[in-house]
Backbone as JSON, one array per atom type, in Angstrom:
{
  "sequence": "XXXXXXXXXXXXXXXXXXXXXXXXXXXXXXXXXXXXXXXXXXXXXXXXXXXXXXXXXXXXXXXXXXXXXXXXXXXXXXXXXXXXXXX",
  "N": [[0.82, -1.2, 0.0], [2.1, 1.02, 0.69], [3.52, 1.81, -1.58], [2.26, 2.23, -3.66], [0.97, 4.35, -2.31], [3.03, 6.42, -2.14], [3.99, 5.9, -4.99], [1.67, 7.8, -5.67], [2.38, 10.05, -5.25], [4.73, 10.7, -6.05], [4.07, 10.92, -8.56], [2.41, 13.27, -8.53], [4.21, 15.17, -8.11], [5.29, 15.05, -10.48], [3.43, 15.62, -12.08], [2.95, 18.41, -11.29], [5.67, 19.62, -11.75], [7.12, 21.98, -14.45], [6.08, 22.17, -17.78], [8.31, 21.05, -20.88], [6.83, 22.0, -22.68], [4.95, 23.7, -22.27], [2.82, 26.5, -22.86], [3.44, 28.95, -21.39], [6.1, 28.38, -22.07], [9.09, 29.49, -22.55], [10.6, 27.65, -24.55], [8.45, 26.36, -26.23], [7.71, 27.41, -27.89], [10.48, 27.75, -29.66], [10.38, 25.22, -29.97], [7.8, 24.62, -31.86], [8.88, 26.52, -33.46], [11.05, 25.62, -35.37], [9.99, 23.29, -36.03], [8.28, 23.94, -37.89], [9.95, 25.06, -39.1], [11.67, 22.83, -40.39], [9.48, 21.32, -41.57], [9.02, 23.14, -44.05], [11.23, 23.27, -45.25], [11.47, 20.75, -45.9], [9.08, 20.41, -47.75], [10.0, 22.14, -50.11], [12.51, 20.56, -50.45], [10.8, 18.35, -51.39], [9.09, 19.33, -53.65], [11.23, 20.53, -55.41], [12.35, 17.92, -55.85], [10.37, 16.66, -57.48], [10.4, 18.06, -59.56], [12.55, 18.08, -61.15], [12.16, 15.06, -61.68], [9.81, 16.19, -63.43], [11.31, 17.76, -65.42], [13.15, 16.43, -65.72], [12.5, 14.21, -67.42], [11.16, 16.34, -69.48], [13.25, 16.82, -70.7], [14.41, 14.26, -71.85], [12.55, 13.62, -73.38], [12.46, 16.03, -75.08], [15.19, 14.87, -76.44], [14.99, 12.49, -77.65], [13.03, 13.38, -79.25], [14.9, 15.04, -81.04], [16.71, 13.1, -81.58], [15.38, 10.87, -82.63], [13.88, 12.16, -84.63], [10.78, 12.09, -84.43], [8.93, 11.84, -81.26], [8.82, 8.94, -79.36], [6.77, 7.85, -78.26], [4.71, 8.0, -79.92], [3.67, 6.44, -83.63], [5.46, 6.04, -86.06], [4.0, 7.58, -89.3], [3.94, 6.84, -91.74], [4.42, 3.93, -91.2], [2.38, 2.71, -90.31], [-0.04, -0.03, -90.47], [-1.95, -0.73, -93.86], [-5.46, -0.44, -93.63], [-8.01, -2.51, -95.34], [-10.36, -1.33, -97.45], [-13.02, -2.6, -97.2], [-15.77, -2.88, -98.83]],
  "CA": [[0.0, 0.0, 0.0], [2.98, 2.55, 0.82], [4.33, 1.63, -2.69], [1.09, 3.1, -4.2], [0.85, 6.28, -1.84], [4.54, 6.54, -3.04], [3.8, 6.27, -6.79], [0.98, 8.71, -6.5], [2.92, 11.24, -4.41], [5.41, 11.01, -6.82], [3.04, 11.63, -9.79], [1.47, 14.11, -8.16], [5.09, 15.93, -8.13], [5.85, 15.17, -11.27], [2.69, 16.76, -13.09], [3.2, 19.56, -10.6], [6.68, 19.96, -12.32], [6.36, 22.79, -15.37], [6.15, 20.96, -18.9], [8.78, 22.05, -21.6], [5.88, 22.4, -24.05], [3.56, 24.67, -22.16], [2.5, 27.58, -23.98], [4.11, 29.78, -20.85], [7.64, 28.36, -21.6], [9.85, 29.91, -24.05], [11.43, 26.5, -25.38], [7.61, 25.67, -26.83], [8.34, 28.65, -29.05], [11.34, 27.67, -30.08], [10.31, 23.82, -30.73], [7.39, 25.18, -32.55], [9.49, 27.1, -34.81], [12.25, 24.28, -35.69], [9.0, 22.23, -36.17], [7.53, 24.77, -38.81], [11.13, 25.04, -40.54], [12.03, 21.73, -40.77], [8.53, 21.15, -42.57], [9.08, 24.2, -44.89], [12.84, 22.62, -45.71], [11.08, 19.11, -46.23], [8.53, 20.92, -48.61], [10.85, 22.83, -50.69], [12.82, 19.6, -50.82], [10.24, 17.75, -51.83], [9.06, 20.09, -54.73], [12.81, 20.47, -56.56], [12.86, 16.29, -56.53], [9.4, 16.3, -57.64], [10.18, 19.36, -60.52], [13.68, 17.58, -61.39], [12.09, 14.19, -62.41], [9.58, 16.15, -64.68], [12.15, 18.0, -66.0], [14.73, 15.03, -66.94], [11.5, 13.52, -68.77], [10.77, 17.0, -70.78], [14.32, 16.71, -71.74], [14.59, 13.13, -72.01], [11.64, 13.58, -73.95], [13.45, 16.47, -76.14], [16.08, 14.47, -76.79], [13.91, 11.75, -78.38], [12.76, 14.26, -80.77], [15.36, 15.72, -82.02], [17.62, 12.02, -82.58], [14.61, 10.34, -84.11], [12.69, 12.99, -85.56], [9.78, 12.04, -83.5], [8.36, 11.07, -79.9], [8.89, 7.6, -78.81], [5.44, 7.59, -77.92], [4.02, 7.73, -81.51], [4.51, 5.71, -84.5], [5.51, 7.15, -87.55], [2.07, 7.58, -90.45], [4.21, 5.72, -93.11], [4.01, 2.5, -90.66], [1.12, 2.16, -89.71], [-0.72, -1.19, -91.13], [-3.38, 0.01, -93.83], [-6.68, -1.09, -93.19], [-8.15, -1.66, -96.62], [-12.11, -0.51, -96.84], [-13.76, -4.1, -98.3], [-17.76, -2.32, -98.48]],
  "C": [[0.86, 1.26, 0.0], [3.41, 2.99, -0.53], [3.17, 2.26, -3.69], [1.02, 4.23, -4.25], [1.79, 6.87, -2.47], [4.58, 7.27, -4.45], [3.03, 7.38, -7.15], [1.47, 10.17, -6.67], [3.88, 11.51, -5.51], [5.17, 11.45, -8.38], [2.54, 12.73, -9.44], [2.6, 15.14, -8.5], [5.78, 16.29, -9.82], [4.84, 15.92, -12.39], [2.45, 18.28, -12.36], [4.16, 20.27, -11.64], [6.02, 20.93, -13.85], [7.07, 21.58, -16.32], [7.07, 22.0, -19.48], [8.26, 22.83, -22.51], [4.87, 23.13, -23.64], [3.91, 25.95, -22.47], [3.71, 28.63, -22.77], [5.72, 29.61, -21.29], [8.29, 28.53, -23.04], [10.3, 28.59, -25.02], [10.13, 26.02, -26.15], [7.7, 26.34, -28.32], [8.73, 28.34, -30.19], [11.15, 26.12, -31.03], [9.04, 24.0, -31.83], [7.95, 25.79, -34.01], [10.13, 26.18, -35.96], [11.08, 23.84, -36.52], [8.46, 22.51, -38.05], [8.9, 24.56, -39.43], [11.46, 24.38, -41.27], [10.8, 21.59, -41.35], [8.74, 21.73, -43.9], [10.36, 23.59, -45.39], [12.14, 21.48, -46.06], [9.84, 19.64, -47.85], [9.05, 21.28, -49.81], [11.62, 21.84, -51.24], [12.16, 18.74, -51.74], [9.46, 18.43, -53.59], [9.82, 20.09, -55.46], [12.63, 19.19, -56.89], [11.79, 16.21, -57.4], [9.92, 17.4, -59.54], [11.75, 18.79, -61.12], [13.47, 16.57, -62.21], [11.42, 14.92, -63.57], [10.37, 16.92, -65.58], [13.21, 17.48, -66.5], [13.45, 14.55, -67.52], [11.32, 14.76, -69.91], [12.17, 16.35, -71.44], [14.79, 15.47, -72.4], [13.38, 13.23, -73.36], [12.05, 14.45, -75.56], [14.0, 15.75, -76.76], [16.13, 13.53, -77.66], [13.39, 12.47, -79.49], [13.82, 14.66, -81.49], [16.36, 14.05, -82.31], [16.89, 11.47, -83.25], [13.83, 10.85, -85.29], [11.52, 13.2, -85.65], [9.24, 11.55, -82.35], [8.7, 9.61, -80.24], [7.57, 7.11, -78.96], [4.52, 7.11, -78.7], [4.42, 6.75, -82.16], [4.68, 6.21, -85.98], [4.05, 7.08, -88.79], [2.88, 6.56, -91.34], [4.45, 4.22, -92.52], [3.51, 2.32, -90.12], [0.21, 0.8, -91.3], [-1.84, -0.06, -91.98], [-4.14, -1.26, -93.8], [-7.64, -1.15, -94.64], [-9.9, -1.32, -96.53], [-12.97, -1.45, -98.19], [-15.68, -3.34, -97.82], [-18.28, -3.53, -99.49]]
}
């Protein structure tokens, strides 16, 4: 039973104790801020990688045009199967 009173007494002291994250205490501020930067740096990051790949595909994509003379994507009109038109 003492080992109880103990534990509570000692809880009781320890949410007594100030938190580092309450609004009164400058360091919530500060971790706040960090918090916000490091997002804004992860953002920013994430945008360039994101604006990098489609930009190696335009050019990848360029580059495709000008050695074959047209997209990859397509197929040239003079090989395409004709289809003949049996009415």
């Amino acid at each position: 039973m003492e080992m109880i009173l103990r534990g509570r007494s000692s809880l009781r002291l320890f949410s007594s104790s100030p938190s580092p994250f309450s609004s009164s205490s400058p360091f919530s501020f500060l971790f706040f801020c960090s918090l916000f930067l490091d997002m804004c740096v992860y953002a920013v990051y994430r945008f360039f990688f994101i604006f990098s790949i489609l930009v190696s595909g335009l050019y990848l994509s360029l580059f495709s045009l000008f050695l074959f003379g047209y997209p990859v994507c397509y197929e040239r009109p003079n090989e395409r199967e004709e289809i003949p038109n049996n009415i």
